[in-house]
C-alpha positions in Angstrom: 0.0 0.0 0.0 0.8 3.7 -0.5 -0.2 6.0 2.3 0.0 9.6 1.7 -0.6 12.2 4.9 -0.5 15.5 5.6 3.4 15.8 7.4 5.6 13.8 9.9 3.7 13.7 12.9 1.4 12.2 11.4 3.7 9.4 9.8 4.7 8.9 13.2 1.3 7.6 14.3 0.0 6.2 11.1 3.8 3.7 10.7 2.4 2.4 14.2 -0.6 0.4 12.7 0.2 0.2 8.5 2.0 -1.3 6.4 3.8 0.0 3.1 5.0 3.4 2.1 4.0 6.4 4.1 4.1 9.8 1.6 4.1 13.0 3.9 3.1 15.9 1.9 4.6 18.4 3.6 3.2 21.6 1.8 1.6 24.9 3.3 -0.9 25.5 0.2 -2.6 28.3 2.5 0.5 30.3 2.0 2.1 32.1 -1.2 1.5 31.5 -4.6 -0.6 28.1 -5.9 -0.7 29.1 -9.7 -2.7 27.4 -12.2 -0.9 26.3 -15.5 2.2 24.4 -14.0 3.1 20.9 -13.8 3.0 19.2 -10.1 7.1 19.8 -10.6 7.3 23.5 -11.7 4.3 24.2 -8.8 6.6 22.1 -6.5 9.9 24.0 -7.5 7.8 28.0 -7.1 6.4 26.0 -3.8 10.0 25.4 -2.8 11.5 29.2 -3.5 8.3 30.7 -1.3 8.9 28.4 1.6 12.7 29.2 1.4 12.6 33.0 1.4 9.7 32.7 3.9 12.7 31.4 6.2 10.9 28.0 7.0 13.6 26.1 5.0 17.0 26.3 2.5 15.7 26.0 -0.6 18.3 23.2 -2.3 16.7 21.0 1.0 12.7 22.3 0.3 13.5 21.3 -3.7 15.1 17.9 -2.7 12.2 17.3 -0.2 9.5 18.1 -2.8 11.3 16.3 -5.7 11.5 12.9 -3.6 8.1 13.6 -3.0 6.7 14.1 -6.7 9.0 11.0 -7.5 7.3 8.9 -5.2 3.7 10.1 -6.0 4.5 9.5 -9.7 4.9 6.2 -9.2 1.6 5.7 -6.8 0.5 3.3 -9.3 2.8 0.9 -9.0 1.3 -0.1 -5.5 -2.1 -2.2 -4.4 -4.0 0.1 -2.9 -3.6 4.2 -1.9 -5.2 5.1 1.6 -4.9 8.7 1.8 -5.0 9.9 5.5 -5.9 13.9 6.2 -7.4 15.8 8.7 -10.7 18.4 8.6 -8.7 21.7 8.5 -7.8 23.9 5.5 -3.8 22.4 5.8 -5.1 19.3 5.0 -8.3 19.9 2.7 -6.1 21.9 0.1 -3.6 19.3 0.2 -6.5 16.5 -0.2 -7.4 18.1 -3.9 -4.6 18.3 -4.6 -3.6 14.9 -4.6 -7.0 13.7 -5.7 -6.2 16.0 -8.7 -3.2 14.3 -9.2 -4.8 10.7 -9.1 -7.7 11.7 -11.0 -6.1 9.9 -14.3 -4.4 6.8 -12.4 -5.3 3.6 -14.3 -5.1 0.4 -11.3 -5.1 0.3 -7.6 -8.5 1.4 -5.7 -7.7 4.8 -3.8 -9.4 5.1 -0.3 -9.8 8.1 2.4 -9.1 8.3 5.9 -10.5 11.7 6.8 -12.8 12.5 10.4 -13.5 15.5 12.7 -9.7 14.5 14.0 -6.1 15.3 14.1 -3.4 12.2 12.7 -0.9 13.7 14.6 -1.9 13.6 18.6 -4.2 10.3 18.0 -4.0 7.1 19.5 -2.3 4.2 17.3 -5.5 2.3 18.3 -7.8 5.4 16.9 -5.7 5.2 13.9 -6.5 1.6 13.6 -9.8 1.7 13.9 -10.1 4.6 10.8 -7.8 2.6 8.8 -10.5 -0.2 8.7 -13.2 2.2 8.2 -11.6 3.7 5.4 -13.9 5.0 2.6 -13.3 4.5 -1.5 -13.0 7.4 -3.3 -15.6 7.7 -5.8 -15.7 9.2 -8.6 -17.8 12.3 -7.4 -14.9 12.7 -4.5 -12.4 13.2 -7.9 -14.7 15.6 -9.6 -15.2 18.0 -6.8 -11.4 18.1 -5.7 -10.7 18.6 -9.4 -13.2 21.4 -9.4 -12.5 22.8 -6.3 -8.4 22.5 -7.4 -8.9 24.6 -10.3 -11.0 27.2 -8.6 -8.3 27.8 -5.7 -5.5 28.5 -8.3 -7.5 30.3 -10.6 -6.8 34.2 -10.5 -10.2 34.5 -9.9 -10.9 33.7 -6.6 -14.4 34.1 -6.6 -14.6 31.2 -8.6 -14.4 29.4 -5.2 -17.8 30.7 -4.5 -19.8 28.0 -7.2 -18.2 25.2 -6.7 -21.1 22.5 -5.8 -19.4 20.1 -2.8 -21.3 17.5 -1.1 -18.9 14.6 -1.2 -15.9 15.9 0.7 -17.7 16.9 4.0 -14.9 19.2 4.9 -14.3 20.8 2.1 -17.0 23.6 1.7 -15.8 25.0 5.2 -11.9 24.8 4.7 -12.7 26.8 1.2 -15.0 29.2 3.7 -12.1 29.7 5.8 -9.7 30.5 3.4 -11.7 33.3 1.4 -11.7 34.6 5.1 -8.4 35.5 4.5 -8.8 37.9 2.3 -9.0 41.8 3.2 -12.4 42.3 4.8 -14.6 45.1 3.7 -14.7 46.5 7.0 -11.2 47.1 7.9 -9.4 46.1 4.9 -7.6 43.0 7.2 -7.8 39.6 7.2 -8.9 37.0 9.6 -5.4 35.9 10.6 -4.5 39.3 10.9 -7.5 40.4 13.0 -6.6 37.6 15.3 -3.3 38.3 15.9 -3.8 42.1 16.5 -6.1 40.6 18.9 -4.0 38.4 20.5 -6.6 35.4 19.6 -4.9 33.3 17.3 -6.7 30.1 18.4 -9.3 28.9 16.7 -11.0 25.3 15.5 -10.3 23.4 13.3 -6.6 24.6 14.2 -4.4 24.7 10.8 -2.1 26.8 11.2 1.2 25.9 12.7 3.4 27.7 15.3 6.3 28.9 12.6 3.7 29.8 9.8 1.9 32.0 12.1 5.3 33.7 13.8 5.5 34.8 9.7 2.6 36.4 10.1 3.2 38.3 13.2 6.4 39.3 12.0 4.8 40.5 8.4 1.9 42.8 10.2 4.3 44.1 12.3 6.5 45.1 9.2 3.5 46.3 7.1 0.2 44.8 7.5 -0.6 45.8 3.7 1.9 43.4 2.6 1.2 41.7 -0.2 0.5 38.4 -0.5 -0.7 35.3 -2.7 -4.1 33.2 -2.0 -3.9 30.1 -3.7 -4.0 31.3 -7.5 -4.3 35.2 -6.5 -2.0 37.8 -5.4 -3.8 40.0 -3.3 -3.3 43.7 -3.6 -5.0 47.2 -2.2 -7.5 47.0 -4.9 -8.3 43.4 -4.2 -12.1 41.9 -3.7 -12.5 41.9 -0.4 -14.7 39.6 2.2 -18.0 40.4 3.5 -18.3 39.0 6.6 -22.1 40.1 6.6 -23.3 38.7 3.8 -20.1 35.8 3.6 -19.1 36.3 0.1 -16.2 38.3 -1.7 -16.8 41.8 -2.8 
């Protein structure tokens, strides 16, 4: 079997009760540029150069990391089955269509999801068992609305995001919801994140965001809370669409 999760901590639970190959994906699609019109490896090398001047990483290690990785996942169809294994939150949602994107064409082994209310990473081996055996075939209405719902997040457009139709990925619609939150409100021009921070109220549920990533955004507001910044397939700039948090669409 091929196993593909969301990063390390949860390999460390998931090697506890599986067999096969465990994938880590290892990306933060919530942050920089997601462009549509590039190949899983050009996306991957842009990915790696934002990560690396972001200060999370040297970039000749990010590259490697991500190269091994789109090796690996090029060659998921070499193997018996693929369990894919990802949490609720919008870390793990974008990185779900993403690789269903990438699978949508595979000729061979059945694909199946692990995906609850729940976070890999702190769960019990025994939890992780019991979803392992409740693990759920991925139809092909699960491929059609990651594929949609790929496109839409790295379309310049981003209101694009706004029609896609989601019913068979039950965490999808709100993880989509959450990011669009990110964009510059209409009634003070910030964002959620940045609200939160000024705040001093960074928690929130589902938690996706990680201790380093959101250090980068203190640091940036501090520096200039105008600074701009890319949402999936959108750079976001003073005369952006913005988010109405009465009526919850973009503007």
């Amino acid at each position: 079997m091929l196993h593909i999760t969301n990063g390390d901590c949860a390999v460390a639970v998931i090697s506890q009760v599986v067999q096969g190959t465990i994938l880590p994906w290892r990306d933060v699609l919530h942050e920089g540029p997601v462009r549509a019109g590039l190949s899983l490896e050009a996306l991957s090398a842009e990915r790696a150069r934002f990560i690396a001047d972001a200060g999370w990483g040297g970039f000749s290690e990010v590259l490697k990391s991500f190269r091994e990785r789109d090796a690996a996942f090029r060659r998921a169809g070499e193997h018996d089955e693929i369990v894919l294994w990802f949490e609720h939150d919008l870390y793990d949602q974008l990185q779900l269509i993403q690789v269903l994107d990438g699978l949508a064409e595979l000729k061979g082994p059945p694909i199946s999801l692990v995906c609850e209310a729940e976070y890999l990473g702190n769960m019990e081996p025994a939890r992780a068992a019991e979803l392992f055996a409740l693990r759920s075939p991925v139809t092909r209405r699960h491929m059609a609305e990651a594929r949609a719902a790929w496109i839409a997040f790295r379309s310049p457009d981003p209101r694009s995001l706004e029609t896609l139709k989601i019913a068979a990925l039950p965490f999808l619609a709100a993880a989509l919801r959450r990011h669009l939150e990110e964009f510059p409100w209409t009634s003070d021009g910030l964002s959620r994140t940045e609200r939160q921070v000024l705040q001093g109220n960074t928690e929130e549920e589902p938690a996706f965001m990680g201790d380093v990533v959101l250090e980068w955004h203190r640091e940036r507001i501090a520096k200039n809370r105008r600074f701009p910044r890319w949402l999936g397939g959108y750079e976001v700039r003073d005369e952006s669409v913005r988010w109405d948090p009465l009526s919850q669409r973009l503007r």
